[in-house]
Backbone bond lengths (Angstrom), bond angles and torsions (degrees), N, CA, C in turn:
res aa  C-N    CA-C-N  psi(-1)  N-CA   C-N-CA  omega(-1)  CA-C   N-CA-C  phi
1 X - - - 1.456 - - 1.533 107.66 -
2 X 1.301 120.80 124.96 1.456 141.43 175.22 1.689 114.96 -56.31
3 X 1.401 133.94 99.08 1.140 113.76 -169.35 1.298 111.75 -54.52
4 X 1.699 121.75 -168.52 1.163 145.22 -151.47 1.733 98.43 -115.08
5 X 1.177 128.64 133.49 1.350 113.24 170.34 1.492 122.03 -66.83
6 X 1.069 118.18 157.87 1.670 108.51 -161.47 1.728 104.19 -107.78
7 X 0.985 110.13 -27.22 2.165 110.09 -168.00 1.265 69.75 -64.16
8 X 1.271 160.44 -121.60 1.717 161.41 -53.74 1.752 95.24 -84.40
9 X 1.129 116.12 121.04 1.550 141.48 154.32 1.805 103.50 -46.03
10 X 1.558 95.53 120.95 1.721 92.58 179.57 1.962 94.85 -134.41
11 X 1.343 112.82 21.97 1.318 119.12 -177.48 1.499 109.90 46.43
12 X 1.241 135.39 28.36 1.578 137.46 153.84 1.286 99.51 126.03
13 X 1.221 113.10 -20.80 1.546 111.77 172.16 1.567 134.72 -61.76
14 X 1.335 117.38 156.47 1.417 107.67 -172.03 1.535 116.26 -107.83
15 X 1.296 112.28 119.85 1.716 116.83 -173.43 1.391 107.84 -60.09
16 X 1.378 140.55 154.86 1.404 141.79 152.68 1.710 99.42 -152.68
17 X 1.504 114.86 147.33 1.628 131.86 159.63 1.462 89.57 -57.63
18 X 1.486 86.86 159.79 1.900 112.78 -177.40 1.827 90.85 -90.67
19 X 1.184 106.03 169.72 1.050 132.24 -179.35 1.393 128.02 -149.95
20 X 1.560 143.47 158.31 1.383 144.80 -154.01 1.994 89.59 -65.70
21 X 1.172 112.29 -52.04 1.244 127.55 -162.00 2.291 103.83 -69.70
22 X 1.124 95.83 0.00 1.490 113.95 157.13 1.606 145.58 -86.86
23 X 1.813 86.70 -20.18 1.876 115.01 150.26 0.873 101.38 -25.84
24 X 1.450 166.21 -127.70 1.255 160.03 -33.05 1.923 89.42 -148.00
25 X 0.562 120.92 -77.00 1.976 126.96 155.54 1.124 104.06 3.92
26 X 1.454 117.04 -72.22 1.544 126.90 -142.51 1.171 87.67 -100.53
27 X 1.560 146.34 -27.31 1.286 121.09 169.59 1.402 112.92 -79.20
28 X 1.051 132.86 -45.57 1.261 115.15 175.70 1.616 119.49 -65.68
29 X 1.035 116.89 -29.13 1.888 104.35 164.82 1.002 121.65 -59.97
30 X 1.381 122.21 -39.68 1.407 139.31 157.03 1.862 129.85 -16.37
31 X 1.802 89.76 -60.82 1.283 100.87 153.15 1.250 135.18 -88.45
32 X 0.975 97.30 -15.20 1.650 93.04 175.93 1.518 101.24 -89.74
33 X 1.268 134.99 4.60 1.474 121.45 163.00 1.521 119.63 -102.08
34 X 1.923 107.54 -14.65 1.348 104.56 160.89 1.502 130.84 -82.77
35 X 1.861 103.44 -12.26 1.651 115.35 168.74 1.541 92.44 -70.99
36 X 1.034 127.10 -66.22 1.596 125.47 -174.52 1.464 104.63 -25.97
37 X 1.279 121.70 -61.36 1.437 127.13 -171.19 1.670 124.08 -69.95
38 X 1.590 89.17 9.93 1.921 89.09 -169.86 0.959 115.38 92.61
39 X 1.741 136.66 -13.09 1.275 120.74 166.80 1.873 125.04 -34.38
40 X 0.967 104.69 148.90 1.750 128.74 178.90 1.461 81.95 -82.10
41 X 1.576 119.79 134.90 1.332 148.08 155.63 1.610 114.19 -38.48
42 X 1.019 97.64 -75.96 1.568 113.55 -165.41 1.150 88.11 -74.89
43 X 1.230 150.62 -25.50 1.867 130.87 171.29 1.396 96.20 -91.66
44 X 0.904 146.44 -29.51 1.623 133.09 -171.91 2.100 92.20 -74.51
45 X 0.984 116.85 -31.39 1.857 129.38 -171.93 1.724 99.92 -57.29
46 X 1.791 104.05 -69.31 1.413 124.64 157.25 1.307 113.96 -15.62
47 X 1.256 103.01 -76.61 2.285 116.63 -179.06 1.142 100.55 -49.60
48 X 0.811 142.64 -83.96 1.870 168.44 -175.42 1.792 87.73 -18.86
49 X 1.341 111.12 -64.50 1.200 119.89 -150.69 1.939 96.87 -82.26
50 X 1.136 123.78 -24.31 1.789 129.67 145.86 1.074 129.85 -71.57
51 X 1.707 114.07 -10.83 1.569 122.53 -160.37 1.366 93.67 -78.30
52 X 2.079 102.22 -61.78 1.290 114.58 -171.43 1.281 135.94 -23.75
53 X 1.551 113.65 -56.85 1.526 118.67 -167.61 1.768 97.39 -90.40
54 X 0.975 126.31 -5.20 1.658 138.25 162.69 1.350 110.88 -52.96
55 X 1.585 110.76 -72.32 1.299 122.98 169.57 1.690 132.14 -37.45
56 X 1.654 76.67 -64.36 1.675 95.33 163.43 1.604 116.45 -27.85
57 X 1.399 103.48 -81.81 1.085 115.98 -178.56 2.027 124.56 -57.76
58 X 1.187 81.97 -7.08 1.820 80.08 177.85 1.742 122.00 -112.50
59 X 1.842 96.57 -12.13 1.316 121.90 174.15 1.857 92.45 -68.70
60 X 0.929 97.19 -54.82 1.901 102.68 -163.11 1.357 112.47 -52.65
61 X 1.617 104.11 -47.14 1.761 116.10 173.93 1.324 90.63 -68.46
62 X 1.195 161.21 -39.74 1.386 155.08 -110.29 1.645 99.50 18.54
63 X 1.349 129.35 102.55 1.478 136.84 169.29 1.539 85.43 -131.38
64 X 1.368 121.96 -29.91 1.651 117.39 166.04 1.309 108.90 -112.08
65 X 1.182 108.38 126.07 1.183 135.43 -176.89 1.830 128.14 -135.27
66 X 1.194 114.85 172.42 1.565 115.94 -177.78 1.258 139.61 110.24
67 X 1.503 157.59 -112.82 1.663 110.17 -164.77 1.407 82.53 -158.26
68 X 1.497 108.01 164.48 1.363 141.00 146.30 1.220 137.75 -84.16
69 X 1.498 132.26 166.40 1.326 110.23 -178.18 1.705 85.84 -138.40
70 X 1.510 122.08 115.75 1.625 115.86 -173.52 1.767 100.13 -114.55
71 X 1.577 81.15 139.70 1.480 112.18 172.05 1.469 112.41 -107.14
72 X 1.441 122.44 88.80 1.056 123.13 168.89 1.359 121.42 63.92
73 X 1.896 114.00 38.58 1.442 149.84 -168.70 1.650 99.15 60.57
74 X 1.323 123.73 17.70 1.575 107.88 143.33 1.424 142.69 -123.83
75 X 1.266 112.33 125.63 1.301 129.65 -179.06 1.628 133.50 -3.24
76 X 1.026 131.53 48.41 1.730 139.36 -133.43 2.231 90.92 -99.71
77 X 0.784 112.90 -21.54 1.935 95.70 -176.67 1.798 84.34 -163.95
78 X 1.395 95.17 153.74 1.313 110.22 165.55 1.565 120.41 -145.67
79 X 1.088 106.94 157.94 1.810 111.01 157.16 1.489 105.08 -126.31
80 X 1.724 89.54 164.87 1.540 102.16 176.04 2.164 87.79 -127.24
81 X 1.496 96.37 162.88 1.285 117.69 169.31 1.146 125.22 -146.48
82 X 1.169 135.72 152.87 1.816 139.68 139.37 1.159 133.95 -157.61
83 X 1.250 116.37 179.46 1.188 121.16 -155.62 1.449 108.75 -102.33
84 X 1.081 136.46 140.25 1.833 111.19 -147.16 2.100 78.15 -146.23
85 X 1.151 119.14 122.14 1.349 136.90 128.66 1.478 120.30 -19.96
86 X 1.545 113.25 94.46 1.269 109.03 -178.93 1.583 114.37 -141.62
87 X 0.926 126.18 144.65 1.912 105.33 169.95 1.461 108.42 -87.92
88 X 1.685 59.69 156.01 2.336 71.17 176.73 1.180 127.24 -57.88
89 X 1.281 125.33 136.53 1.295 144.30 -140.73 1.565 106.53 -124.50
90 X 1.448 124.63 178.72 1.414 121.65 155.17 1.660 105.49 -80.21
91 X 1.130 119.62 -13.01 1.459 107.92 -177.02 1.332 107.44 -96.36
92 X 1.112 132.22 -39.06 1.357 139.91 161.12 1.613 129.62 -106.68
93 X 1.916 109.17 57.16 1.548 92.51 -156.73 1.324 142.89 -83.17
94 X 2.410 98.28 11.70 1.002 82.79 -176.96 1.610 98.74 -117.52
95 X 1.229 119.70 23.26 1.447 125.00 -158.06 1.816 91.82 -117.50
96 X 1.362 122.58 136.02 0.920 137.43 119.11 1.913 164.38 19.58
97 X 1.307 88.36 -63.80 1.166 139.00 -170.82 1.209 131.31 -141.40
98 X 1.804 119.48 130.99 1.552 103.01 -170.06 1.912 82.11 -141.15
99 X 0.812 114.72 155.05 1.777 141.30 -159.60 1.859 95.44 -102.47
100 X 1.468 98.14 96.83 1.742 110.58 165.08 1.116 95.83 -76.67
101 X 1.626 99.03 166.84 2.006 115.25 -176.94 1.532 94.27 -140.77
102 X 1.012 89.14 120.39 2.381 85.17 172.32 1.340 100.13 -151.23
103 X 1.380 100.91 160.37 1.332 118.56 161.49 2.005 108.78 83.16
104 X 1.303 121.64 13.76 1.206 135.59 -173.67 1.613 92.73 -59.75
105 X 1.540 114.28 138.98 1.083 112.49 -169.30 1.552 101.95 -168.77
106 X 1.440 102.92 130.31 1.537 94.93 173.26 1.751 113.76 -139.51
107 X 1.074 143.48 110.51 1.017 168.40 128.95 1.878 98.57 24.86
108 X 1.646 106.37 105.43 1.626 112.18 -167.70 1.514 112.65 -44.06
109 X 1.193 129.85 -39.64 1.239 146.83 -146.13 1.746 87.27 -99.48
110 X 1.136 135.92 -12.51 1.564 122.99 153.78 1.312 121.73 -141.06
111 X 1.284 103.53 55.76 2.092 127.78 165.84 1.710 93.81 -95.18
112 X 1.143 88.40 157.66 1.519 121.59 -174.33 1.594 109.81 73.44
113 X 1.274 106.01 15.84 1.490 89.38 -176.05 1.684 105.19 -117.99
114 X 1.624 126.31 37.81 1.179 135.12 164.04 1.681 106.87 71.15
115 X 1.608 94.04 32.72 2.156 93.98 -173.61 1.895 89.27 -78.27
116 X 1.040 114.74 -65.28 1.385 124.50 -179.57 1.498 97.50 -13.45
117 X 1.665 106.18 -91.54 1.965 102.58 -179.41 1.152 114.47 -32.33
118 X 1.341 125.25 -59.58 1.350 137.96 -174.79 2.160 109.64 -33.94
119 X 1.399 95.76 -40.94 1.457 88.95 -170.88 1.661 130.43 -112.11
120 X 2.652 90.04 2.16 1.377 101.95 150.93 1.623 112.31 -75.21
121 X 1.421 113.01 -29.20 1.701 105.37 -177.72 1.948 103.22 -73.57
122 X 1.075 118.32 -2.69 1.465 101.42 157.50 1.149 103.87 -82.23
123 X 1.147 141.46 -69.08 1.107 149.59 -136.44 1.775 107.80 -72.43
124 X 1.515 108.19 -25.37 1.484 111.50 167.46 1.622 112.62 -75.25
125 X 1.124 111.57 -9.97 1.149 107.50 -167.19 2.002 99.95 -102.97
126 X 1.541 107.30 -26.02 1.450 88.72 -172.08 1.601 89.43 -99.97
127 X 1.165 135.41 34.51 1.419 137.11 174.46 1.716 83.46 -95.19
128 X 1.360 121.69 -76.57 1.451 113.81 175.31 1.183 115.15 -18.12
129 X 1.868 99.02 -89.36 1.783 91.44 -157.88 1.200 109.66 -35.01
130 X 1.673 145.77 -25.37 1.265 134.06 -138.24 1.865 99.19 -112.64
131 X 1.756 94.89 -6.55 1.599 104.05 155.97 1.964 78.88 89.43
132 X 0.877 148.07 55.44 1.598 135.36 145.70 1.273 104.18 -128.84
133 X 1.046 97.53 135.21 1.813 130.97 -173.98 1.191 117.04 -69.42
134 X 1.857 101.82 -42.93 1.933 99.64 -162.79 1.631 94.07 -142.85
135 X 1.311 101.60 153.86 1.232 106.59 174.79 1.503 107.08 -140.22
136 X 1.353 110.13 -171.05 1.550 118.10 -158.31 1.543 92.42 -150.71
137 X 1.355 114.25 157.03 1.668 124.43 174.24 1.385 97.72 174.30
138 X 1.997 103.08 142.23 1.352 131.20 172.26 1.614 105.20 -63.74
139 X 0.915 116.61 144.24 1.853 114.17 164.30 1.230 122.08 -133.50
140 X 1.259 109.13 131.42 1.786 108.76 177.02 1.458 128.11 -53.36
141 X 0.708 154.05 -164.10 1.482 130.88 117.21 1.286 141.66 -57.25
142 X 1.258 99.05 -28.94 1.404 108.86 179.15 1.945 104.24 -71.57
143 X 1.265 113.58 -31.52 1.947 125.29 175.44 1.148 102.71 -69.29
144 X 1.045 112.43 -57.15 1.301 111.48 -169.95 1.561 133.14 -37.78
145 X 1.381 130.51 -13.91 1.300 133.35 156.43 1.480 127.96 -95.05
146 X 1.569 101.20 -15.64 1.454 119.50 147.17 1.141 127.23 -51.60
147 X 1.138 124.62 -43.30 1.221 144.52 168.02 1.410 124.89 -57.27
148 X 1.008 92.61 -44.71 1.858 106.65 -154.01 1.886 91.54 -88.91
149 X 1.223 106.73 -18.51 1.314 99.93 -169.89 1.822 100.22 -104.13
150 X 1.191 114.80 1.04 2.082 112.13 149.96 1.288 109.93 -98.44
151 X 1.529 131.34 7.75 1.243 114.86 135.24 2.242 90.70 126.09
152 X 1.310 115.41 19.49 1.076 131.72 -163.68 1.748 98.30 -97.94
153 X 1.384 112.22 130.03 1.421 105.26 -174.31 1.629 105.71 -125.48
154 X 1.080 113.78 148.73 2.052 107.71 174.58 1.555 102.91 -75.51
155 X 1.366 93.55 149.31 1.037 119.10 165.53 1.392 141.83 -88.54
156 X 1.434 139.18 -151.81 1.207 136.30 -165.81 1.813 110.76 -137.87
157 X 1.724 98.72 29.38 1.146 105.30 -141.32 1.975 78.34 -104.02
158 X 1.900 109.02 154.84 1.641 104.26 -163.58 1.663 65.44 -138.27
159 X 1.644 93.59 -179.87 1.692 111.19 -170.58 1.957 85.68 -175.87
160 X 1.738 76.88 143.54 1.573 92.11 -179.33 1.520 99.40 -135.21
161 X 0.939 131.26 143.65 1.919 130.46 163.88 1.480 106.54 -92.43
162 X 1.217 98.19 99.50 1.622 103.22 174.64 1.955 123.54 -64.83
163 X 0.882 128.96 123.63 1.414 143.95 143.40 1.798 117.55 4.81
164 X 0.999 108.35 50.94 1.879 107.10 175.81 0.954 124.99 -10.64
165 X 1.490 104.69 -42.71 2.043 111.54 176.87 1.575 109.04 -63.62
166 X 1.192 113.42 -37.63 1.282 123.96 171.31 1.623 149.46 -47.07
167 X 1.521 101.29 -26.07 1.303 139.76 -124.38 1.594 104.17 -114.29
């Protein structure tokens, strides 16, 4: 296991990588950050219940990967990451690969205290070692100025939900 970089501010807290045994964590923050966002119940239930064996299976390969933030060995903010298959781009034109961010999540009872930055500046940093340049991530509204203020800008990017019958 690759240590943790050490300058990064975690407000007393202790950094650690996620692990298989973090399943259960990341789905439930998961939802509770898409109820936060207005998600519909019974479709956030649906996801959850496709998310699971998703996770599962990508925790084990580690293709998802990325950190915790522990309060006294419990689980208080998280991120998710990976490494996503892409062709070269104008933003990345000679790389490959560009580094998604999901599932950022921090625990109500310790917001406002800069955990959020705290666990995009990991995540910029294990995008390096792992050699990717650029990355991409959904934002709430509520992230979204979080964001924008480590230097993260929106894009030009559209999305449609296609028709199943169709498909």
């Amino acid at each position: 296991m690759t240590a943790i970089p050490g300058t990064l501010d975690f407000g007393g807290l202790t950094p650690r990588r996620l692990s298989l045994a973090d399943h259960p964590m990341i789905c439930a923050q998961r939802e509770a950050m898409f109820l936060e966002a207005g998600g519909d119940p019974a479709q956030l239930q649906l996801m959850s219940e496709h998310f699971r064996p998703w996770l599962q299976q990508r925790l084990s390969d580690e293709r998802y990967y990325g950190f915790a933030l522990m309060d006294a060995g419990q689980p208080v903010a998280a991120i998710g990451l990976m490494s996503i298959d892409w062709p070269p781009h104008p933003s990345h034109p000679t790389q490959d690969q560009r580094g998604y961010v999901l599932n950022v999540f921090v625990d109500p009872a310790y917001r406002r205290r800069g955990l959020a930055s705290a666990l995009m500046n990991l995540a910029d940093a294990e995008f390096a070692r792992r050699g990717i340049g650029y990355a991409v991530l959904h934002a709430t509204e509520v992230g979204r100025p979080v964001y924008e203020a480590l230097g993260w800008a929106a894009t030009a990017e559209m999305a449609k939900t296609l028709d199943a019958e169709h498909i």
